[in-house]
Structure formats: structure tokens, C-alpha cells
PLY file of the C-alpha trace (Angstrom):
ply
format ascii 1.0
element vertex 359
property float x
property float y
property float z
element edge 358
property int vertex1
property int vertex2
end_header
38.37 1.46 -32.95
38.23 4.58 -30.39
38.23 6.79 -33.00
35.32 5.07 -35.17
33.46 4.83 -31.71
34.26 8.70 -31.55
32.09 9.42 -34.86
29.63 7.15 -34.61
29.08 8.72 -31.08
29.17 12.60 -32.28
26.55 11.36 -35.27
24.04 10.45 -32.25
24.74 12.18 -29.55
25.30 15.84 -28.35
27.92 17.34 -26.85
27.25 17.86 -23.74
26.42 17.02 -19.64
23.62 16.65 -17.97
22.85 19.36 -15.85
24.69 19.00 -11.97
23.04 18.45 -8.71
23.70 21.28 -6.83
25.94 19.77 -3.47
23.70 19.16 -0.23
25.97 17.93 1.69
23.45 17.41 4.98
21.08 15.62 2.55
22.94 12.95 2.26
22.86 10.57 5.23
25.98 8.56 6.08
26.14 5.12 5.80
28.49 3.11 8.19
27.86 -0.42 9.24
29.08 -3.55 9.69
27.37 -4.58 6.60
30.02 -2.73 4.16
32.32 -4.86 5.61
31.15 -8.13 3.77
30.67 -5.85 0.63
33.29 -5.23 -1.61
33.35 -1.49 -3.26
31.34 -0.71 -6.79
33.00 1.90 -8.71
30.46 4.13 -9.92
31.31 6.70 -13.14
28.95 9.57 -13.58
27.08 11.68 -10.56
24.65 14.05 -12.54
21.02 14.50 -11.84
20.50 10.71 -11.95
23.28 9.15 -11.13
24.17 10.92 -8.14
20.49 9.64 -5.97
21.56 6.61 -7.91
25.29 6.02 -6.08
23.33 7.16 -2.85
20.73 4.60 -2.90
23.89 1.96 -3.93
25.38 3.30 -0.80
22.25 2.67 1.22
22.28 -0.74 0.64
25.80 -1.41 2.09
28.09 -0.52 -0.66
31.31 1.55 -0.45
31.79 3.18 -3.33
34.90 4.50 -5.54
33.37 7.38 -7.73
34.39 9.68 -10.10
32.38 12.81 -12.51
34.39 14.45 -14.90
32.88 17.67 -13.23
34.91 17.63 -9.57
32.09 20.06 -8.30
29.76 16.85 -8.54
31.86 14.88 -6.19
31.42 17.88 -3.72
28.63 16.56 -1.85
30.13 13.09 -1.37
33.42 14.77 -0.03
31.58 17.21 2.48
29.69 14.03 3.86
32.93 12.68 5.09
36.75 11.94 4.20
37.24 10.55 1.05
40.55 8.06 0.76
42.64 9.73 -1.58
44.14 6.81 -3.49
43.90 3.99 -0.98
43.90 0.91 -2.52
41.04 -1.39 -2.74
43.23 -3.48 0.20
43.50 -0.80 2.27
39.46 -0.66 2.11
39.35 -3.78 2.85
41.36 -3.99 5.81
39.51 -1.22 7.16
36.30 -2.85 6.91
37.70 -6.00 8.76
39.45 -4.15 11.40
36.82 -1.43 12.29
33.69 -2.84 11.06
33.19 -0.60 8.23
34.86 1.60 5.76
34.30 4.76 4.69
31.29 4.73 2.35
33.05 6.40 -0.95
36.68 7.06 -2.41
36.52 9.88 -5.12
39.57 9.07 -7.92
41.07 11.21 -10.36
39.84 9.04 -13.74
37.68 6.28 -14.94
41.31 4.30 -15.47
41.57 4.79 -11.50
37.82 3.26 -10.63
38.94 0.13 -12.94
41.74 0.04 -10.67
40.39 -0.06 -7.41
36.43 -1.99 -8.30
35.71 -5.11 -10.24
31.82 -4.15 -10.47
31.49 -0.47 -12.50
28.52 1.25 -13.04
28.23 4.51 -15.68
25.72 6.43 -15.80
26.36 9.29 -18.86
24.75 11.30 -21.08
25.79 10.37 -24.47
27.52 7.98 -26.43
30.70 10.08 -26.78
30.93 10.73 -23.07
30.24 6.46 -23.13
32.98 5.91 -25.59
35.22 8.44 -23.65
34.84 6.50 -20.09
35.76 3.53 -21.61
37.96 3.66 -24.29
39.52 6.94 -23.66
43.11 8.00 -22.82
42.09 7.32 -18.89
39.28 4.85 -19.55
38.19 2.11 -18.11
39.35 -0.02 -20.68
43.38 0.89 -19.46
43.22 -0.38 -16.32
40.43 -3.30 -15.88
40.80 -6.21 -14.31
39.64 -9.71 -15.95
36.65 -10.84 -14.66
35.53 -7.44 -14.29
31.51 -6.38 -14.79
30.94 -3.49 -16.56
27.53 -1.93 -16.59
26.65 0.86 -18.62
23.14 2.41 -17.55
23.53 5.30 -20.20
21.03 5.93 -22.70
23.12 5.64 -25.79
23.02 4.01 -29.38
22.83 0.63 -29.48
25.65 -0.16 -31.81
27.88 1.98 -29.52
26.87 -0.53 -26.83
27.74 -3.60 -28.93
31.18 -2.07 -29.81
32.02 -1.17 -26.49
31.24 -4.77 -25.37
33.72 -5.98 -27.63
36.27 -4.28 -26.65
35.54 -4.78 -22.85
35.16 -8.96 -23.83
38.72 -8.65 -25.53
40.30 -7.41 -21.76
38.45 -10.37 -20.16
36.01 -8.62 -18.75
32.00 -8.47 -18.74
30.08 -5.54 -20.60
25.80 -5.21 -20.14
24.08 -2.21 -20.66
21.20 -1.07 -18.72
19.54 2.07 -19.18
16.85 3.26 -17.16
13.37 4.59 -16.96
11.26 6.46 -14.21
13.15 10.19 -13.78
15.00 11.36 -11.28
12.31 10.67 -8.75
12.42 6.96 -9.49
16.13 7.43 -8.85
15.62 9.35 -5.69
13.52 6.40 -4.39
15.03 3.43 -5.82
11.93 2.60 -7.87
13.65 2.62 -11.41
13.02 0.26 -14.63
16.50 -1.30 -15.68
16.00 -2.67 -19.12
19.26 -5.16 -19.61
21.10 -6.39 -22.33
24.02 -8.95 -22.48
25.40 -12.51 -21.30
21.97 -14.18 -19.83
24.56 -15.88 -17.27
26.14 -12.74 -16.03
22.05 -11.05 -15.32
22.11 -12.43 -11.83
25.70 -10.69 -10.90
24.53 -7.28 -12.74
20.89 -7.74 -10.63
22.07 -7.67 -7.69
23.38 -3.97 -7.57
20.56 -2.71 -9.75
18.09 -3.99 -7.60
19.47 -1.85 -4.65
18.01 0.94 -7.42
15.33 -0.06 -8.94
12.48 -2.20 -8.59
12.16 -3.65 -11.97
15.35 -5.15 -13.45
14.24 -7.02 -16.90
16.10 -8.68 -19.11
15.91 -7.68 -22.76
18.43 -10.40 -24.88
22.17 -9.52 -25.96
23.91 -6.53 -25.59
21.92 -3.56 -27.36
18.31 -4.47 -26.85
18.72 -2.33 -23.13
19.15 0.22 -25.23
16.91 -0.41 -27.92
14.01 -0.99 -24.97
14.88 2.13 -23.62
14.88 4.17 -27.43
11.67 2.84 -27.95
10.41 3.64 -24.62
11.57 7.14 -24.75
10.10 8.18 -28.17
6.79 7.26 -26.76
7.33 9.25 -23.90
8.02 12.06 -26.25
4.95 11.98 -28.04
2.57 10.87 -25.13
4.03 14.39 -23.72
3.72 16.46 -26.60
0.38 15.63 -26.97
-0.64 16.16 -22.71
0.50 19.71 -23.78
-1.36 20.18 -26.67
-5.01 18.43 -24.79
-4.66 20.90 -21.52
-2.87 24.06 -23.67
-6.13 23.21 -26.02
-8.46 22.80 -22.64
-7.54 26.05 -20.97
-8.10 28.18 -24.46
-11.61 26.25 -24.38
-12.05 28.01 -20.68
-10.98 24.41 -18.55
-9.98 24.66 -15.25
-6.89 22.91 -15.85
-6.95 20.57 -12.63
-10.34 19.71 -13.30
-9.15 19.24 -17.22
-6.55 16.94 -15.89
-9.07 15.05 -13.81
-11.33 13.98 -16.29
-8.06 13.30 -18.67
-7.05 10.44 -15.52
-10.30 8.89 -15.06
-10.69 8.75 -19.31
-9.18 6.83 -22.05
-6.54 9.86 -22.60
-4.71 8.96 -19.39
-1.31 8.25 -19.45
2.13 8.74 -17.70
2.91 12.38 -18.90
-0.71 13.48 -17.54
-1.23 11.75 -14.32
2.07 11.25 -12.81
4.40 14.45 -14.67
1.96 16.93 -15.29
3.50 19.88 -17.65
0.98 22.48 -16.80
2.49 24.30 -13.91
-0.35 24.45 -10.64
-1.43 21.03 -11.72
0.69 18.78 -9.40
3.07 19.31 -6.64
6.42 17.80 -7.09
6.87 17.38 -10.49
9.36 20.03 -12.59
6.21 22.06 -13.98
5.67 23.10 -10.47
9.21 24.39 -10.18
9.61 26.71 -13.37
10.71 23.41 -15.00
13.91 23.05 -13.50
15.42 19.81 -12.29
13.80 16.31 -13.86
14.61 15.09 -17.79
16.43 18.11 -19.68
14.89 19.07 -23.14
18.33 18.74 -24.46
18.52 14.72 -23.21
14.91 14.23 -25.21
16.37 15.77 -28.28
19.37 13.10 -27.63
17.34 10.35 -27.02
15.09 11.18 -29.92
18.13 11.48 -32.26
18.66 7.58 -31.56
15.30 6.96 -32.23
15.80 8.34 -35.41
19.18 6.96 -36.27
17.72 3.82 -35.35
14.93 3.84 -37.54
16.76 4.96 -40.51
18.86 1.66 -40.11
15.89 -0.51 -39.77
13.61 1.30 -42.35
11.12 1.90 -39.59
8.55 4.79 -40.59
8.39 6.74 -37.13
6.31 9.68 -38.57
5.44 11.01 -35.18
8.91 10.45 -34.14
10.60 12.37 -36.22
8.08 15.24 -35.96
8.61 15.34 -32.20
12.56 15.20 -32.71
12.04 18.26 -34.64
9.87 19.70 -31.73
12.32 19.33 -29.14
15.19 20.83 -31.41
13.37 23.90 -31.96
13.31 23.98 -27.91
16.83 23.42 -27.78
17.57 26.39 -30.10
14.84 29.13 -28.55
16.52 28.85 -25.06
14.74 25.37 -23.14
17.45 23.52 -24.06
18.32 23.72 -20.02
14.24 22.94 -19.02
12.81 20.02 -18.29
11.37 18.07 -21.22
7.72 18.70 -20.13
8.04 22.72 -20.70
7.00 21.84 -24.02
3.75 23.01 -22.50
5.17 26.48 -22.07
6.76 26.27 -25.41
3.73 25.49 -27.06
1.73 28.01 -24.67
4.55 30.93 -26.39
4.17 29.97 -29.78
1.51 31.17 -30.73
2.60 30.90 -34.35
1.48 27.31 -34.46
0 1
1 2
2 3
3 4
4 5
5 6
6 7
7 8
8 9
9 10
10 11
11 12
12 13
13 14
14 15
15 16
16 17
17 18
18 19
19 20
20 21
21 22
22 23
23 24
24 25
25 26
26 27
27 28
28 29
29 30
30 31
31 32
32 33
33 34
34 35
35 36
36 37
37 38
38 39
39 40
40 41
41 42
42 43
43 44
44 45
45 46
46 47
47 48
48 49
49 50
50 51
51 52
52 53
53 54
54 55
55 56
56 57
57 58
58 59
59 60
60 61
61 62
62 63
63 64
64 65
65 66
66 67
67 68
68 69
69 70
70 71
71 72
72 73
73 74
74 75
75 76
76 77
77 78
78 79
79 80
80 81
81 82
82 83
83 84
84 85
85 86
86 87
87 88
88 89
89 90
90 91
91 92
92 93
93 94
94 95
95 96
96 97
97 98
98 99
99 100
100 101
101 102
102 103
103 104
104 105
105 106
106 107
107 108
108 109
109 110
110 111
111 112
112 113
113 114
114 115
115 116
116 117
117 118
118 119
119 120
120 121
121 122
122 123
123 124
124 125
125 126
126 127
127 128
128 129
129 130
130 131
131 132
132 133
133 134
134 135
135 136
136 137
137 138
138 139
139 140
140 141
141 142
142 143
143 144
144 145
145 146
146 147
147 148
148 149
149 150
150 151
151 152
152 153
153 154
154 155
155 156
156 157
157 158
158 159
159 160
160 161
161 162
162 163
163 164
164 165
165 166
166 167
167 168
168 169
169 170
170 171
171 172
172 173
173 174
174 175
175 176
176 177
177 178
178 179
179 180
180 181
181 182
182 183
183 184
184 185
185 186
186 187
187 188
188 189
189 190
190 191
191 192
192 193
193 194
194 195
195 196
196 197
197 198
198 199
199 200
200 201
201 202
202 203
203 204
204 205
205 206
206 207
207 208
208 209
209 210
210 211
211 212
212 213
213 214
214 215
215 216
216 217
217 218
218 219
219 220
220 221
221 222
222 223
223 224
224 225
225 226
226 227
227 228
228 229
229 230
230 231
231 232
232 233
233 234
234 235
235 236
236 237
237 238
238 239
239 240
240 241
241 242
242 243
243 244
244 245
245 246
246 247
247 248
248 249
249 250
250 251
251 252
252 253
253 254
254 255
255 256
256 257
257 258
258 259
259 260
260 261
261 262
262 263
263 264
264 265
265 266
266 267
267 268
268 269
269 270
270 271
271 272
272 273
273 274
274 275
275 276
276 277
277 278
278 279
279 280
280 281
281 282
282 283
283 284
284 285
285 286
286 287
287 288
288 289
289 290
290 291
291 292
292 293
293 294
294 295
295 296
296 297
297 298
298 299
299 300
300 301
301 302
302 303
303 304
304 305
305 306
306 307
307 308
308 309
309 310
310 311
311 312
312 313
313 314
314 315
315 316
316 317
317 318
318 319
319 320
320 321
321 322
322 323
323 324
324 325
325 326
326 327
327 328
328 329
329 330
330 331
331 332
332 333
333 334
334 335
335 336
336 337
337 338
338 339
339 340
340 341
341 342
342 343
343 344
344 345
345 346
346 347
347 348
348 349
349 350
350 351
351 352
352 353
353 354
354 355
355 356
356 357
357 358
């Protein structure tokens, strides 16, 4: 089964990680209060540019955490905020929070196997399906070492018949599998304000809403495992397009002689408004805050749109569902991958489209 997992996950997904959070350690404010200690630890798998102001906002809401990244340097800025427990057990947490009225907020372990171990509540957060299928059903995944009863929540964005697979080999250990990808960016993750789109058991949505709540303010249930994911496909190729075509209006504008603030104004108060011009501008000078404003860097990586995009595709081949405008902005964001924004945030399609001039 791991192996088929293996190629169905290299057929949709790249090889590769999200780009890291650089550590900041006195960014991240300690959390120690009696509340932990009627909280039992969440392990949480996967601390890149979301899920790392994901864990923290977990953390913020009373809940000690057992973490691991396969990149060490990730964990960094958990470690400098305070002592981690090397390998204490999940009783030894415990006691601590009875006898002292708290426990240290985080334990950083050496493998997904060892947050299985230690947390009956996971969360992973990942950037493909074969990282997915590694976490779980790898040599050290979750799968070796969890518990029965055990809720599993995967809030990658990966393809949805990795999802269902992955649930049934979870539901074969006793345990619970949901997935839950989200939407909003890393500044919805930042501020707790992301969309969790939800598939599996309808009895077990309660249980899995309760942490995802602590990061997000919509939590919706989509049906049985898969349709998270297929929410959050669909959702995505939108957001492709509805980008693609911000660029080409203002790249279009300016040429014409638009200020482009003033082009953007007119775009927000008209029928051309939408998400990718009013809240994540790509024109840099536009908006404060947003990647365009910061050479791009930071946000949504061109290489996770090309990803996300490749499932929309896969997905639509299955289902014979003509996604003409798709496909061509799959192709879009490949070319970006290949002539060096594979590292940029999705929205420097602007500049992309600003250097081609080609087109």
C-alpha cells in the first residue's frame, strides 16, 4: 500500500518543502498557565511558513504541544523560546501540569512515529502528498506507533484519493483520519482567521473543531474524507486564475498610463473586484503588507500553486471536467517555476508577466 501511495503521490505532487520560517525566537510569546494543565498535548507534524503561526496560535489557546519538521532548523524557534522535554513521556507532562500548574508549552521529537507516541490528537500540515504519505505511512510514521482512538488530522493540500487511502489505513489501526486543508495565507494563519474545509466521520467534526477553531474562524464541513480536499482544489484553481488575470488588468492599466493605486481603486469599487486585487495586491507599491510589497518573498510559493494546480488537473482528468482556464494557468505557473520564481510568492506572476514581454 505505501508504495502505491508513494506513486500516486510523486504523479501529483512535487518534490519538495515549503520554504522555512526563518527562527524569531523573541517573536514568539510564551505560553504558561494553569489552563494547559486541563489540556492534554496535540502533536503537531509540519512547522513551515503555515504551520509554524499555526502550532503558535494552537499554543495560544492552552495547548502543549509535541512537534516535529523534518527540517530541525524549523524547530529552532520553539527550542530558543524555552526547554524542550527531550523524550518525556506524555505522563511525565502530565504530572507536571498537575503539580506546577502548567507544563512546558512544546516537546520537539525525533519522528512522526514519536508524536503518535506521546499525542492522541495529530495535526500535519505538509506540502505534498508524498511528504503526506511519508508522515504517515513511512518507516517512522505515524501509522507505527498510534494509539486506537487516536484523531488524525491532515490540513495538507493534497490529492484527494491520497486522503481516502490514508484514511484507510489510519481506520485499520483504530484510529480516526479527517482531512482539512486550509485557505486564507499565511496571514490568516498568523491571526487565526483561516477557512478549514473538512472531510470525514460527521460524528468525529466536533472533536476535530475544537482545535481548528483555536486557528481559524471558519471550520466547515464538506462530507467524507476527500471533499476537504476537493473544496480546497477547487478553491485554489480559482484563486489561480482570479490572480492571473489582477496581473494582466493592472500590467494592462499601467501600459495604458494608470496610476496603479488609483487603477486598483476603481478595480475595488467595480464589478472586477475580487480577493487577488483588494486584499493581495501583486503590483508592488499597491498595498502594504502583502508579499508584492516585499520583493515577493514570504506568502503562497509559486512552486505550491503549480502543486495545487497539478491536482486540479489530475482531478479533472478523472472526472472528465473541461478546466480550460485551469490548465492554461497550470502551464503559467510551470513556466515560473522553470525561469527562476519557483521560490516567489504566487502573485509575482505580475512581475513575470511585466518581464515577458514576449507575450
Amino acid at each position: 500500500m505505501a508504495a502505491s501511495l508513494w506513486l500516486r503521490g510523486a504523479a501529483s505532487g512535487l518534490r519538495y518543502w515549503s520554504q522555512r520560517p526563518r527562527p524569531a525566537a523573541a517573536s514568539l510569546a510564551v505560553v504558561c498557565s494553569r489552563s494547559m494543565a486541563s489540556k492534554t498535548p496535540v502533536g503537531f507534524i509540519g512547522l513551515g511558513n503555515m504551520g509554524n503561526p499555526m502550532a503558535k496560535n494552537l499554543m495560544k489557546h492552552g495547548y502543549p504541544l509535541i512537534i516535529y519538521d523534518v527540517f530541525p532548523d524549523a524547530c529552532k524557534e520553539f527550542q530558543e523560546a524555552g526547554e524542550q522535554c527531550l523524550g518525556f513521556s506524555l505522563e511525565i507532562l502530565l504530572l507536571c501540569a498537575k503539580s506546577l500548574g502548567h507544563v512546558r508549552h512544546f516537546c520537539v521529537v525525533s519522528s512522526p512515529a514519536d508524536v503518535a507516541e506521546k499525542a492522541d490528537r495529530i495535526i500535519t500540515m505538509l506540502p505534498t502528498s508524498i511528504n503526506a504519505i511519508e508522515a504517515y505511512s513511512g518507516a517512522n510514521g505515524i501509522l507505527k506507533k498510534v494509539k486506537k482512538g487516536s484523531l488524525l488530522i491532515d490540513s495538507s493540500t493534497i490529492d484527494p484519493a491520497v486522503s481516502k487511502e490514508l484514511a484507510k489505513e489510519v481506520e485499520k489501526m483504530g484510529a480516526v483520519f479527517m482531512d482539512a486543508p486550509v485557505s486564507g495565507g499565511v496571514g490568516a494563519a498568523r491571526s487565526g482567521n483561516l477557512t478549514f474545509m473538512v472531510g470525514g466521520v460527521e460524528d468525529e467534526f466536533a472533536a476535530a473543531k475544537e482545535l481548528l477553531g483555536c486557528m481559524g474562524s471558519n471550520v466547515v464541513y464538506c462530507g467524507a474524507v476527500g471533499t476537504g480536499q476537493a473544496a480546497k482544489i477547487c478553491n485554489n484553481m480559482l484563486l489561480a486564475i482570479s490572480m492571473i488575470g489582477t496581473a494582466e488588468a493592472m500590467n494592462l492599466g499601467i501600459r495604458l498610463g494608470l496610476d496603479p493605486k488609483l487603477l486598483a481603486k476603481i478595480l475595488n469599487m467595480s464589478s472586477g473586484r475580487c480577493w487577488s486585487s483588494d486584499t493581495y495586491n501583486p503590483v508592488p507599491g499597491v498595498m502594504d503588507g502583502v508579499p508584492s510589497a516585499n520583493n515577493y518573498q514570504g506568502g503562497f510559493g509559486t512552486t505550491l500553486m503549480a502543486k495545487d494546480l497539478g491536482l486540479a488537473q489530475d482531478s479533472a482528468t478523472s472526472t472528465k471536467s473541461p478546466i480550460l482556464l485551469g490548465s492554461l494557468a497550470h502551464q503559467i505557473y510551470r513556466v515560473m517555476c522553470a525561469k527562476g520564481y519557483a521560490k516567489k510568492d504566487f502573485s509575482a506572476v505580475f512581475q513575470f508577466l511585466r518581464e515577458e514581454e514576449s507575450f
